[in-house]
C-alpha positions as CSV (number, residue, x, y, z in Angstrom):
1,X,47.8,28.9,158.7
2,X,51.5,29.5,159.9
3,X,53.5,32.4,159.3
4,X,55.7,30.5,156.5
5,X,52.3,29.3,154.8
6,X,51.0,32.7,155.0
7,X,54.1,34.3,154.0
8,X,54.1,31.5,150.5
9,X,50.6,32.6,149.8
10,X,51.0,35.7,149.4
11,X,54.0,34.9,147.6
12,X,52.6,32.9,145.3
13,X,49.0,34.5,144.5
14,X,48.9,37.6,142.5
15,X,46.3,39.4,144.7
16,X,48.1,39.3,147.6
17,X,51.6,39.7,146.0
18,X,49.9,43.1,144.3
19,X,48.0,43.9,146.6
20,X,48.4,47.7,147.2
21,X,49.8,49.2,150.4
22,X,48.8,52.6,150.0
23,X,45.8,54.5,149.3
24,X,47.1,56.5,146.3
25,X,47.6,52.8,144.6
26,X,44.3,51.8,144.9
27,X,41.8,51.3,141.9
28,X,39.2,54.3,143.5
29,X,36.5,56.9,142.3
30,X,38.3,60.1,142.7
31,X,35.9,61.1,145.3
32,X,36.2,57.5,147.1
33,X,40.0,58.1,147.4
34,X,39.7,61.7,148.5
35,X,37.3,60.4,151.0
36,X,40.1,58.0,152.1
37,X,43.3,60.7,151.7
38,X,41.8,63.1,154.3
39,X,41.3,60.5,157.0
40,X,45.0,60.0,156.2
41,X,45.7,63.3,156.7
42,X,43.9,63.7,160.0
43,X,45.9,61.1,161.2
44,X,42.7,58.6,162.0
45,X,39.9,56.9,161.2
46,X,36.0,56.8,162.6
47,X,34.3,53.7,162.3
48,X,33.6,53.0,158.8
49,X,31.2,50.8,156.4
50,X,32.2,49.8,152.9
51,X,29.7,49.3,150.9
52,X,29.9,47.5,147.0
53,X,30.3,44.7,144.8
54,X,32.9,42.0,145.6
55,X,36.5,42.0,144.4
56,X,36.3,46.0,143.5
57,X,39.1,46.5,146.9
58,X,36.9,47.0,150.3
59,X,38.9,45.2,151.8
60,X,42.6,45.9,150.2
61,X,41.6,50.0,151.1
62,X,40.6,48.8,155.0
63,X,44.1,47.5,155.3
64,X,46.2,49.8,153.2
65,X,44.3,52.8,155.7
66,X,45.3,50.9,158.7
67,X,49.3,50.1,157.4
68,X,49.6,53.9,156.1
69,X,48.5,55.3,159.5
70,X,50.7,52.7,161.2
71,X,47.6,50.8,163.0
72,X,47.8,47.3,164.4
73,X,44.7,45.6,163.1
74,X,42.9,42.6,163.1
75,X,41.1,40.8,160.7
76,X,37.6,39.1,161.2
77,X,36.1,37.2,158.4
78,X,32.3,37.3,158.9
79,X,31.7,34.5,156.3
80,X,33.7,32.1,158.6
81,X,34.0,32.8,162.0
82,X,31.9,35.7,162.1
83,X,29.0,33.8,162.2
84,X,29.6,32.7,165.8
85,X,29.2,34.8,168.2
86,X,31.3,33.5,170.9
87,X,34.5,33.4,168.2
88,X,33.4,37.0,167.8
89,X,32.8,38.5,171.6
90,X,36.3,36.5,172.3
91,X,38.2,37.8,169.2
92,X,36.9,41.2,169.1
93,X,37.6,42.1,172.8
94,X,41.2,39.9,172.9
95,X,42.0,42.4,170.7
96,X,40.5,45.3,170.9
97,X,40.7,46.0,174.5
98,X,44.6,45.9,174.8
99,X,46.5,48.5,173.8
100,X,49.1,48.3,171.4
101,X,53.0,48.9,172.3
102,X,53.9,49.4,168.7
103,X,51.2,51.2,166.8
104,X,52.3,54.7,165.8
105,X,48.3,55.0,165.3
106,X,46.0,56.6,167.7
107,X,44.0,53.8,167.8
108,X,43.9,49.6,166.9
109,X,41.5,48.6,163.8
110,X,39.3,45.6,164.1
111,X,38.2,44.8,160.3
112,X,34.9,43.0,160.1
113,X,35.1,41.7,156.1
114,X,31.9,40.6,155.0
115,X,29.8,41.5,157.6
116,X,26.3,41.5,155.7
117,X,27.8,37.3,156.1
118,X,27.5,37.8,160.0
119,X,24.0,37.7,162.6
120,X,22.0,39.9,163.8
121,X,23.4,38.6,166.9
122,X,26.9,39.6,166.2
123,X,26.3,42.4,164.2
124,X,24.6,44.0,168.4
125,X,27.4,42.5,169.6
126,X,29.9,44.2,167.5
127,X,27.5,47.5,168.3
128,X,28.3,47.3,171.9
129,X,31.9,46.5,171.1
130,X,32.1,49.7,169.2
131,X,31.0,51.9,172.4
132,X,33.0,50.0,175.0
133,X,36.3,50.3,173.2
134,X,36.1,53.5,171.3
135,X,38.9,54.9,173.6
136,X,41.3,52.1,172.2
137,X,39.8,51.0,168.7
138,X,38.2,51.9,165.3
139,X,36.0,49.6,163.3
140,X,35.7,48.8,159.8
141,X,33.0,46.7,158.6
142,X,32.9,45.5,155.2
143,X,29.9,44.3,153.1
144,X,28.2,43.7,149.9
145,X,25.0,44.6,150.8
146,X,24.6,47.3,153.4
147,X,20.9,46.6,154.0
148,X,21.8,43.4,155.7
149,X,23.6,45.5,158.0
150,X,21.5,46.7,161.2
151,X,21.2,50.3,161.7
152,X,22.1,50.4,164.9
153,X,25.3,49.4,163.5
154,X,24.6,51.0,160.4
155,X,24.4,54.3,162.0
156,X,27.4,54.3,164.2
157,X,29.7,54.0,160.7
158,X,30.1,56.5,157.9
159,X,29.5,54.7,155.0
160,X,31.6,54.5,152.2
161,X,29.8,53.4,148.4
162,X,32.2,51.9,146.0
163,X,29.5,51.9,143.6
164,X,30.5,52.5,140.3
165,X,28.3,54.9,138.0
166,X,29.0,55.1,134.4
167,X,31.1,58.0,133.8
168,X,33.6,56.2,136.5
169,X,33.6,52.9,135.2
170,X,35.9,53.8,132.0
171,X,38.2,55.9,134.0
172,X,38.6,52.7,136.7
173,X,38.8,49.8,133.9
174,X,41.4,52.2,132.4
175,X,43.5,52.1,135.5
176,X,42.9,48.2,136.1
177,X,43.9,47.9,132.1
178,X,47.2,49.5,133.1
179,X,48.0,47.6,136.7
180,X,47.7,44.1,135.0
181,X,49.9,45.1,132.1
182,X,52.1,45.8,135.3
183,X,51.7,42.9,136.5
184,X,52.1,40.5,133.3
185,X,55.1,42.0,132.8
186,X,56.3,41.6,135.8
187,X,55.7,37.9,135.5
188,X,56.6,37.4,132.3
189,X,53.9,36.7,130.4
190,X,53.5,37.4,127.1
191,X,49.7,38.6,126.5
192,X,47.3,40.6,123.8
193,X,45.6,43.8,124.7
194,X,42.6,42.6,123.1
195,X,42.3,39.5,125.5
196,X,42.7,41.7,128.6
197,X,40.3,44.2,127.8
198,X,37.6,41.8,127.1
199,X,38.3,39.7,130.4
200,X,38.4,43.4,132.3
201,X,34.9,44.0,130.4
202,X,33.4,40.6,131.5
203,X,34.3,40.8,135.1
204,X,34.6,44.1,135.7
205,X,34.4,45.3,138.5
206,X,35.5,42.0,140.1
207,X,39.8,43.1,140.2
208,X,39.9,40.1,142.2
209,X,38.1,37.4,140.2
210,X,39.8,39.3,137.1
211,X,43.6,38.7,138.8
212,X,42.6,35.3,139.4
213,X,41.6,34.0,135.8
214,X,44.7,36.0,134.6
215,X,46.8,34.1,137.2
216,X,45.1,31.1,136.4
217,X,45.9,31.1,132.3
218,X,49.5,32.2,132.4
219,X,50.4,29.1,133.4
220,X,51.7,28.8,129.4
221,X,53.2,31.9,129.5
222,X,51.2,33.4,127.6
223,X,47.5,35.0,127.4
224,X,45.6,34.5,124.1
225,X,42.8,34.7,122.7
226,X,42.2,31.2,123.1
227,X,41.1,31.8,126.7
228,X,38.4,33.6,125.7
229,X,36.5,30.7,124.6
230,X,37.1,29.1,128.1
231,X,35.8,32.0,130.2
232,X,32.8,32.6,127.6
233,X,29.6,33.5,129.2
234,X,27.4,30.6,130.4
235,X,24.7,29.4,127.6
236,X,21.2,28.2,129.3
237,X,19.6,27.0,126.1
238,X,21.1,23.8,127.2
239,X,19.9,24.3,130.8
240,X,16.2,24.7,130.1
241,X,15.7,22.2,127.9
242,X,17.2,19.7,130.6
243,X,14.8,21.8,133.1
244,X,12.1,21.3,130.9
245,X,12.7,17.5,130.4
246,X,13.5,17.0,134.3
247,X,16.4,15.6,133.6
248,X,18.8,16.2,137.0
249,X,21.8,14.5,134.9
250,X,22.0,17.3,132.7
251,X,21.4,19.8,135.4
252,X,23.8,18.6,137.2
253,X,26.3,18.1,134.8
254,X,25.5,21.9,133.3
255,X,26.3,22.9,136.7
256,X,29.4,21.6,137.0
257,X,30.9,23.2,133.9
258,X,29.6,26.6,134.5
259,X,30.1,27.0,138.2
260,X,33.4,28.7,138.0
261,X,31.6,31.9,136.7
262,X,30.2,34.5,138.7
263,X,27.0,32.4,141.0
264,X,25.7,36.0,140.9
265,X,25.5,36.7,136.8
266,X,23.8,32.9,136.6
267,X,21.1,33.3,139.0
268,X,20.5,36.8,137.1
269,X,20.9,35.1,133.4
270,X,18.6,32.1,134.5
271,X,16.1,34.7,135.7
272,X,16.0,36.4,132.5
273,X,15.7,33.3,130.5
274,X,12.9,31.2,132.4
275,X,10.6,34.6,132.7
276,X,9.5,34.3,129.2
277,X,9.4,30.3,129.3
278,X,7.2,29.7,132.0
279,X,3.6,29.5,132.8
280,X,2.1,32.5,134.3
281,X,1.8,30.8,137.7
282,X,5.2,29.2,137.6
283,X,6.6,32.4,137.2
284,X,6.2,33.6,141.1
285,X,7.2,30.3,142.5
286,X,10.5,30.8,140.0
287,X,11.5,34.5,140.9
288,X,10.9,33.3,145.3
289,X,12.7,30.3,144.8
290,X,15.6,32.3,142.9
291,X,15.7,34.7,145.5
292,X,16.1,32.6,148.4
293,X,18.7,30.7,147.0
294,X,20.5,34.1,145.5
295,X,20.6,34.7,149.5
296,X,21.5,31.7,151.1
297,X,24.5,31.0,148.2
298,X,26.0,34.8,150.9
299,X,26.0,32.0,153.5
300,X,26.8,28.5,151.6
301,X,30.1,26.8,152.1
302,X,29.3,24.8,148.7
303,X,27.8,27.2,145.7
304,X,27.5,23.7,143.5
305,X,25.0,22.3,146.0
306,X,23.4,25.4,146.8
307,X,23.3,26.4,143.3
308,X,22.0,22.5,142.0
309,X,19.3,22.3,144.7
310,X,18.3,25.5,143.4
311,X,17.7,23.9,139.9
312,X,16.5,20.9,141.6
313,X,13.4,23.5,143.2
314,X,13.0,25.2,140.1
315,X,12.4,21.8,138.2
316,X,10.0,19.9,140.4
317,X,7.6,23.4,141.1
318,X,7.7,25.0,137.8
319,X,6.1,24.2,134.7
320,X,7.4,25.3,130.8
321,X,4.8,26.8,128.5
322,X,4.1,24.6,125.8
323,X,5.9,24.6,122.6
C-alpha cells in the first residue's frame, strides 16, 4: 500500500483514526498500564509477549510504547508474511540490524503481531534474531494464544496478560462506553446509550470488532436500536435441523448470513448445541472435528470455507439422536 493509501485509511477507518498514541489513553487493567508506564519511565523496553483475546489493544499498546519512547519500529504480521520464513529472516534482519539515525530510543522495535499465526520455524528463527541483535533491537511479539508460542521464545519475553477477570471488565467497558461516545460525537452521529451498551456487552472485549459495527451503522447518521436486530446473536435451531437433514443448501446458506459474527462464539455455540443432540459416539468425532477446524480457521485466508467444510465434516460423520 502507498503512503497516500495508507495515509486515506487511516483517515477513513475509525480504528486507526482513534487509535491511541499514548499509553495513558489506552483501554488497560490498571496493573496492565502500570506494567506499561514504568517501562516508559526507564526509558526502554525488554522483549515482550502480549498475551489475550483479539481486538482488546495488543497491538495499539506495542506501538503507542514504541512512538512514546521515540522508537523506529517495524511491523511484521505473522498471519501474512510471517508464515514464511525467508520473508521473515530478510525482513527481520533488514531492519533490525541497522541502526537508526533518527530514533531518540535506545533501541529499534520489531513487532511480531500474531505470532501464535507464525511456524515453529520462524518462531527459532525469530529466537536467534532476538540474541544476535539485542545490542540494536527489542521485540514484541503479539498473540492470542501464548501456548502456541515456543518456549524458547516464550522464555526470552516477559509476558504481558490482557486477560480480563471480572472485577476489571466493568471498569474497562466503562471506559470503552465513554471513548465511543467520543468518538460518535466526533462524527456526528446521533446514537442511544442503550444501543451502545448492549453492542459493548456483546462484543466485549473485541474494541476493534466493536469500532467496526459502530463504523459500519452510522452510515445513517444515526445508531438505533434497530441495529440490534441486525447484529443479534446467531440462532442454530435452523442449523441443526439442516445438519440433521444433510441438507448442504441450508448449511451453506446459514453460513453465509451468520459469518460476520465472531467465527470464535459459533464454533463455541455449535458445540454447546450438538452435545446434547448427538449420539453418544458422534459426540467425540464432533468435539475433534470442532477443534481442528477452531485451529486451522488461526491460519485460513477464508473463514466461510473453513467454517462450511467444517459443517460439511460434522454432517457426513455424525449422527442426531432420534426424535
Amino acid at each position: 500500500m502507498t503512503p497516500n493509501l495508507l495515509k486515506m485509511a487511516n483517515d477513513f477507518l475509525w480504528v486507526e483514526k482513534y487509535r491511541p498514541r499514548k499509553i495513558d489513553d489506552c483501554i488497560l487493567t490498571d496493573n496492565v498500564k502500570t506494567n506499561f508506564q514504568s517501562f516508559l519511565d526507564n526509558g526502554e523496553i525488554p522483549n515482550l509477549l502480549l498475551s489475550g483475546p483479539p481486538g482488546i489493544g495488543k497491538t495499539t499498546v506495542a506501538k503507542a510504547l514504541c512512538e512514546e519512547l521515540g522508537a523506529d519500529y517495524y511491523v511484521i504480521n505473522g498471519s501474512d508474511e510471517g508464515r514464511f520464513l525467508d520473508t521473515v529472516r530478510n525482513q527481520a534482519k533488514s531492519f533490525a540490524s541497522t541502526v537508526s539515525l533518527t530514533s531518540t530510543s535506545k533501541h529499534k522495535v520489531l513487532i511480531i503481531d500474531e505470532a501464535d499465526n507464525t511456524t515453529n520455524d520462524v518462531q527459532l528463527l525469530l529466537r536467534a534474531s532476538i540474541e544476535e541483535f539485542q545490542k540494536n533491537c527489542r521485540f514484541i511479539f503479539t498473540c492470542n494464544y501464548k501456548n502456541r508460542i515456543i518456549e524458547p521464545l516464550h522464555s526470552r519475553c516477559a509476558v504481558v496478560d490482557f486477560g480480563v477477570s471480572g472485577k476489571d471488565k466493568q471498569q474497562l467497558a466503562g471506559q470503552f462506553f465513554k471513548r465511543i461516545n467520543q468518538i460518535l460525537g466526533q462524527e456526528n452521529v446521533e446514537f442511544e446509550m442503550k444501543v451502545i451498551a448492549e453492542l459493548i456487552q456483546k462484543f466485549f472485549p473485541d474494541w476493534r470488532r466493536c469500532l467496526n459495527e459502530l463504523q459500519k451503522y452510522s452510515a445513517t447518521g444515526k445508531i438505533d436500536t434497530g441495529i440490534l436486530s441486525v447484529i443479534s446473536d446467531a440462532s442454530v435451531d435452523e442449523l441443526l435441523d439442516a445438519l440433521k437433514q444433510k441438507n448442504f443448501t441450508k448449511v451453506k446458506k446459514w453460513v453465509v448470513q451468520n459469518i460476520d459474527n465472531d467465527v470464535t462464539s459459533l464454533y463455541r455455540k455449535i458445540y454447546d448445541a450438538l452435545y446434547p443432540k448427538l449420539g453418544s459416539q458422534s459426540i467425540a468425532a464432533m468435539v475433534l472435528i470442532i477443534a481442528d477446524y477452531q485451529y486451522k480457521s488461526a491460519f485460513s485466508m477464508d473463514s466461510e470455507i473453513n467454517f462450511t467444510a467444517c459443517l460439511t465434516e460434522i454432517m457426513s460423520e455424525c449422527k442426531f439422536k432420534n426424535g
